[in-house]
C-alpha positions as CSV (number, residue, x, y, z in Angstrom):
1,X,0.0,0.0,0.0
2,X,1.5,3.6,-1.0
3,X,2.0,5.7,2.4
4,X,0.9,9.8,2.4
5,X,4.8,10.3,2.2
6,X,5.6,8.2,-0.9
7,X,2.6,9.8,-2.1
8,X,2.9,13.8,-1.5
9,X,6.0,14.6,-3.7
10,X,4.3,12.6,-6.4
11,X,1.8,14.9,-5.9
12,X,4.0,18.1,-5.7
13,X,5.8,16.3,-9.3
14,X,2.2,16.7,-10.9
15,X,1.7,20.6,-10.3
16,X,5.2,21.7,-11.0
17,X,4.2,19.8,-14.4
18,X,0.8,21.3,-14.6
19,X,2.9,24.4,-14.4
20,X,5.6,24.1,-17.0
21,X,2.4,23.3,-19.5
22,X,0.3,25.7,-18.5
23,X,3.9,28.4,-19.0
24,X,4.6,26.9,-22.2
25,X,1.0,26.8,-23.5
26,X,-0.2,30.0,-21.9
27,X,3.0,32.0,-20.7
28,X,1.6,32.4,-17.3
29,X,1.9,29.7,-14.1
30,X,-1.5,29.8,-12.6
31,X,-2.2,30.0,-8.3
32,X,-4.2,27.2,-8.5
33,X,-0.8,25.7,-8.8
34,X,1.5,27.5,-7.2
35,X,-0.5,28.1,-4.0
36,X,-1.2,24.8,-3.2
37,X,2.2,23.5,-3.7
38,X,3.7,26.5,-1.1
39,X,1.2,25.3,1.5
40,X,1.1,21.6,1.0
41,X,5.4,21.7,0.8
42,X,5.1,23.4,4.4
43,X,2.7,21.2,5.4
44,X,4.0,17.8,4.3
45,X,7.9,19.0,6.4
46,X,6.0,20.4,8.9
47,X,3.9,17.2,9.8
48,X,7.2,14.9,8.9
49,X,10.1,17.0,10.8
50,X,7.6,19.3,13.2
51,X,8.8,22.7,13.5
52,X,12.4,22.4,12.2
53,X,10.6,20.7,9.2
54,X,8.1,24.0,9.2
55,X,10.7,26.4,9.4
56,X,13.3,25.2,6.8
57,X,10.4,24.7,4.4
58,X,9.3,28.4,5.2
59,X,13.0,29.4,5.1
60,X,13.5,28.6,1.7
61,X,10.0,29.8,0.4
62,X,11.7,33.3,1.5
63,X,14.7,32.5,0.0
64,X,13.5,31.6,-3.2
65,X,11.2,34.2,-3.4
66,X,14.5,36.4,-2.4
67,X,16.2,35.6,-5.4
68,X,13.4,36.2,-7.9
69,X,12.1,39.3,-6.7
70,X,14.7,42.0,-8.7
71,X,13.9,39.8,-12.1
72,X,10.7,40.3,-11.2
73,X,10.5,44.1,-10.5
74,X,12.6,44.4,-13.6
75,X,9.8,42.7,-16.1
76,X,11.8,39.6,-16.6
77,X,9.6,37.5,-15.3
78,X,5.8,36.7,-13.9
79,X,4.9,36.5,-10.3
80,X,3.7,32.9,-10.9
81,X,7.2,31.8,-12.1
82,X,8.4,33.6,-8.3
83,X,5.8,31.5,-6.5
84,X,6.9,28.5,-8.7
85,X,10.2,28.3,-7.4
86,X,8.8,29.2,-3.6
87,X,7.0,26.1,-4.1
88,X,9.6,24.4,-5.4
89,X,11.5,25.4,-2.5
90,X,8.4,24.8,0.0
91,X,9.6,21.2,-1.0
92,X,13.4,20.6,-2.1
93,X,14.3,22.7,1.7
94,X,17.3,25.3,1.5
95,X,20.4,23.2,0.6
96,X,18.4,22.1,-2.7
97,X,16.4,24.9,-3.5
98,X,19.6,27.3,-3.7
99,X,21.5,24.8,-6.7
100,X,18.0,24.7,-8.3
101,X,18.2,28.4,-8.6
102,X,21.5,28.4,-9.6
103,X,21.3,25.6,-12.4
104,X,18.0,27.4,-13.5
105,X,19.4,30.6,-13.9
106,X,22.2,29.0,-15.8
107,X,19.5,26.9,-18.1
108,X,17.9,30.6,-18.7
109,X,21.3,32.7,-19.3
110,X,22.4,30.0,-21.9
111,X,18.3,30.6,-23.7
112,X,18.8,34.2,-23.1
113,X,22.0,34.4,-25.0
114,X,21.1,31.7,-27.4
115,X,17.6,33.7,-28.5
116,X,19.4,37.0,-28.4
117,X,22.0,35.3,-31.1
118,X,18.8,34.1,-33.4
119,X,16.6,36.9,-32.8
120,X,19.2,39.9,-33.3
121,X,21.2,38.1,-35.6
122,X,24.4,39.3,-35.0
123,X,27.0,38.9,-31.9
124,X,27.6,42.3,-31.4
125,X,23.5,42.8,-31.2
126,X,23.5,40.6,-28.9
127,X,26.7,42.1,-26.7
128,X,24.6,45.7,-27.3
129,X,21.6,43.5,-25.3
130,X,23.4,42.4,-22.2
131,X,25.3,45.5,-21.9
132,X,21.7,47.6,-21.8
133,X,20.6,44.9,-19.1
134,X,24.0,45.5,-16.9
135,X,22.6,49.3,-17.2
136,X,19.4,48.8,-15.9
137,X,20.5,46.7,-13.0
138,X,23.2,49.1,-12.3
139,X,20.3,51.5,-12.3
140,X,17.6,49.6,-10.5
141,X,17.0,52.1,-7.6
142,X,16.6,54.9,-10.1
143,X,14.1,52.9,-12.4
144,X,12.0,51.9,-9.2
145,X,12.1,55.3,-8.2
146,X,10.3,57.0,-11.3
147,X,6.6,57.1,-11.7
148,X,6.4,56.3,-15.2
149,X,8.3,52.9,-14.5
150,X,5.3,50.9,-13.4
151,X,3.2,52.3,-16.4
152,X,6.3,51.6,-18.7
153,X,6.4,48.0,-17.0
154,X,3.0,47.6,-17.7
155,X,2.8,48.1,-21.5
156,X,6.9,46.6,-22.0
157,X,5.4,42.8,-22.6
158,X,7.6,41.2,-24.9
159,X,6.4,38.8,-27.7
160,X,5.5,35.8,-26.8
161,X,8.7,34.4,-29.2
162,X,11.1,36.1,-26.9
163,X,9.8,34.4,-23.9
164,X,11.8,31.6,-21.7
165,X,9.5,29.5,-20.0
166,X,11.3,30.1,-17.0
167,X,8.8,26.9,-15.1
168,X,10.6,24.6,-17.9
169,X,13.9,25.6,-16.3
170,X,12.6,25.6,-12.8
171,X,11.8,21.7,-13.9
172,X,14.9,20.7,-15.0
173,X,16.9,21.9,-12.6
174,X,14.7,20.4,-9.8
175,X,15.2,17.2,-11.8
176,X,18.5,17.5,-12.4
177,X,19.2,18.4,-8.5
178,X,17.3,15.3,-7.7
179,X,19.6,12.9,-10.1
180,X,22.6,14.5,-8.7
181,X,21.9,14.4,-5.3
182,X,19.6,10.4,-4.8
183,X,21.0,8.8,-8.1
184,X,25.1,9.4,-8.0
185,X,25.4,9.7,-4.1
C-alpha cells in the first residue's frame, strides 16, 4: 500500500508539471498551482520533521522568493514563475532549492543568449543586449524610483517568441538536483 509520504511529492511532481504546461502553453503559471504547492510543501515537512521541518520549508520559500524578486520588479519575469520556485523550495528545503536556482538561472542565461543570437542576428547585437541589461540593474533604484516605471512596466510585454519559459527551467533543474543528489550519491 502507497504511504501519504511516498505519495505527496508525487503529488507536488504533478503541479510543478501542470505548471511548465500551462507556462509553455499560456506564458503564465497559474495560483491554483503555485499556491497549493507552497502550503502543502510546508505542510507535508512540517507534519514529517515538526517545526524544524516547518521552518526550513518556510525558510527557503523566502529565500526563493528572495532571489526572484529583482527579475521580477525588472519585467523579466511573472509573479507565478516567483511562487513556482517558492513552491519548489516549500519542498526541495534550502540546501536544494539554492542549486536549483543556480542551475535554472544557468539553463535561462544560456536561452537568453542563445535567442538574443537568433533573434538579433548578429553577436555584437546581442553584446549591445546584455550590456543595456548591466545598465538597468546598475540603475535599479533609479528605475524603481520614477513614476512612469510601473506604467512603462505595464505596456513593456515582450512577444510571446522572446519568452523563456522560465517553469521549464525551474523543472529541469529540480530534476536535475534530484539525479545528482539520490541517483550518484
Amino acid at each position: 500500500m502507497i504511504q501519504l509520504p511516498e505519495l505527496a511529492p508525487a503529488f507536488a511532481t504533478c503541479l510543478v508539471l501542470i505548471a511548465v504546461v500551462t507556462d509553455i502553453s499560456y506564458r503564465k503559471v497559474h495560483n491554483f498551482v503555485t499556491l497549493p504547492l507552497i502550503v502543502t510543501g510546508t505542510v507535508f515537512h512540517g507534519a514529517q520533521d515538526g517545526l524544524p521541518g516547518f521552518l526550513n520549508s518556510a525558510a527557503a520559500i523566502l529565500v526563493a522568493t528572495g532571489f526572484l524578486i529583482i527579475p521580477f520588479l525588472m519585467g523579466g519575469l511573472g509573479g507565478g514563475d516567483v511562487k513556482l520556485l517558492a513552491g519548489v523550495g516549500a519542498w526541495t528545503l534550502l540546501p536544494d532549492i539554492l542549486w536549483i536556482f543556480i542551475i535554472a538561472g544557468l539553463l535561462a542565461g544560456v536561452c537568453g543568449f542563445l535567442l538574443a543570437l537568433v533573434n538579433h542576428g548578429s553577436f555584437y547585437s546581442t553584446v549591445t543586449e546584455l550590456l543595456v541589461m548591466k545598465y538597468r540593474m546598475a540603475n535599479l533604484g533609479t528605475e524603481l524610483d520614477s513614476e512612469a516605471w510601473g506604467n512603462r512596466r505595464l505596456t513593456e510585454r515582450q512577444p510571446k517568441r522572446n519568452l523563456i519559459p522560465f517553469a521549464l527551467l525551474i523543472a529541469v533543474a529540480a530534476a536535475a538536483r534530484f539525479f545528482i543528489v539520490y541517483k550518484w550519491n
